[in-house]
C-alpha positions as CSV (number, residue, x, y, z in Angstrom):
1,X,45.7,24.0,15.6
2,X,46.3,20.5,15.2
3,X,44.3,19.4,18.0
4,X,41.3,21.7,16.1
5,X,41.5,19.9,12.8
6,X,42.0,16.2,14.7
7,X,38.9,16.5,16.7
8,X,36.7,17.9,13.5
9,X,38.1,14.9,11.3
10,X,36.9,12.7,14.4
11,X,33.6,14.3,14.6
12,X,32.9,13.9,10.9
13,X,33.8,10.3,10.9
14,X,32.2,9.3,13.7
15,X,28.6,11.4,12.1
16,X,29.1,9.8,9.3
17,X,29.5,6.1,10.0
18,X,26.1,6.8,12.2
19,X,24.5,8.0,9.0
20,X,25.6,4.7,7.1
21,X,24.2,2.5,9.7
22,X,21.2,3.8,9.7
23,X,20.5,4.1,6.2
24,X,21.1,0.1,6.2
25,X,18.7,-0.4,8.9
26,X,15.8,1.5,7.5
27,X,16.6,-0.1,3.8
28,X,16.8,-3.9,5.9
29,X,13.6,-2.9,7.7
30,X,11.5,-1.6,4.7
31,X,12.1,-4.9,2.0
32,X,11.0,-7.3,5.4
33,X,8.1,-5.0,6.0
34,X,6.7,-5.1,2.5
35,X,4.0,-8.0,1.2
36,X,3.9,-8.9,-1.9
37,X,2.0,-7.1,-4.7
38,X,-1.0,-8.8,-6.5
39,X,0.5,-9.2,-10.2
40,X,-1.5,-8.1,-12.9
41,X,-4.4,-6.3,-10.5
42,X,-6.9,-4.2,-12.6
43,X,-10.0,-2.1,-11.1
44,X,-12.3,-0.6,-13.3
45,X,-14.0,1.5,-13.9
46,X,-12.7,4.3,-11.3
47,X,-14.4,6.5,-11.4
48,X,-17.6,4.0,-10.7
49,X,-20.8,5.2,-12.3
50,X,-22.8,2.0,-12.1
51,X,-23.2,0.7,-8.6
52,X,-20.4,-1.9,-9.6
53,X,-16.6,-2.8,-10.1
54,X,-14.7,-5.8,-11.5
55,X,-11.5,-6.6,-10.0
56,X,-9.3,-8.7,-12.4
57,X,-5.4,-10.1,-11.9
58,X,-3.3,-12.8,-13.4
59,X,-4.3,-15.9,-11.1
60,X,-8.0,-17.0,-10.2
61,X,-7.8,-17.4,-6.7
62,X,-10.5,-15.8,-4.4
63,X,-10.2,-12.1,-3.4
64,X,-10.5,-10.5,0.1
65,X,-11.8,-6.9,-0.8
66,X,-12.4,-4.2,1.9
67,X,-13.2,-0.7,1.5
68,X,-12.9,2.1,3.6
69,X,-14.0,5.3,3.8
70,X,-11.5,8.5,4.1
71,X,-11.5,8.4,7.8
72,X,-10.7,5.0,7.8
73,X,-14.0,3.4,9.3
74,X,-14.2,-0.1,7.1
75,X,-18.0,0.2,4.8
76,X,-17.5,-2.8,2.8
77,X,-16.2,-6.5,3.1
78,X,-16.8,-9.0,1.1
79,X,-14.8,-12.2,-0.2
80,X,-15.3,-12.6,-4.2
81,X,-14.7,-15.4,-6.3
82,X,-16.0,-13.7,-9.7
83,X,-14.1,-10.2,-10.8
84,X,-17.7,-8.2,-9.4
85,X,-18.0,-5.9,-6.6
86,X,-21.6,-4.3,-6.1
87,X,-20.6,-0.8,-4.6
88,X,-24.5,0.3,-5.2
89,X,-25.4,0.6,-1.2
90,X,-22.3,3.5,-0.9
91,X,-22.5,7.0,-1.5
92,X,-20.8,9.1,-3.5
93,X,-16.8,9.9,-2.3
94,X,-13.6,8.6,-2.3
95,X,-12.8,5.7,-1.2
96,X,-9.9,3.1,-0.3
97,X,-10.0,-0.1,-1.6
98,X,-7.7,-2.9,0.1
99,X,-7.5,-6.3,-2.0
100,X,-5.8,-9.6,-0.6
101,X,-5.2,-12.1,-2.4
102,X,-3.4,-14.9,-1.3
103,X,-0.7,-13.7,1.1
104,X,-0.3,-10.5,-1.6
105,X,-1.6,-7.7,-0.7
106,X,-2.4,-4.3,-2.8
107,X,-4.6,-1.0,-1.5
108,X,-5.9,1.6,-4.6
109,X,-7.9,5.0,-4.2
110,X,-11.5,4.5,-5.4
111,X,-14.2,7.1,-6.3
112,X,-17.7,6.7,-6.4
113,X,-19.8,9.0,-8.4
């Protein structure tokens, strides 16, 4: 009887020291995996009615903008040094708008009227 409630103690302990060390590793793998965030971003308006958007954020450094569409194929790329985007050649959908700045990076839905 003894033996039964040694071996489960043992099996619990070692299952849960596994569980610990793996919860560190993911939580040390996911803060070196993530970029910085642009600070301050703003896109508007979303939904876009007018063929254009204006991308704004804190600092006035050039901005990297992609967009692409639901199944991932990239539509638009452009480099901007103003806040205006003309999104006038792209249909009507939803889109996924990546913006790099810098060496931040931030990714927003977009839809298109």
């Amino acid at each position: 009887m003894k033996k039964k409630y040694f071996y489960t103690i043992f099996l619990f302990t070692v299952l849960f020291s596994f569980s610990l060390q793996a919860q560190e590793n993911k939580s040390a793998i996911a803060t070196k995996t993530q970029e910085p965030t642009i600070e301050g971003l703003a896109i508007y308006p979303n939904p876009v009615n007018s063929g254009k958007i204006y991308i704004t954020t804190k600092s006035s450094l050039d901005k990297k903008v992609e967009i692409f569409n639901v199944l991932g194929k990239k539509v638009l790329e452009t480099v901007i040094t103003s806040k205006e985007v003309n999104v006038s050649n792209l249909s009507a959908g939803v889109y996924i708008i990546k913006i790099k700045e810098g060496d931040a990076t931030a990714t927003r839905k977009l839809i298109i009227n």
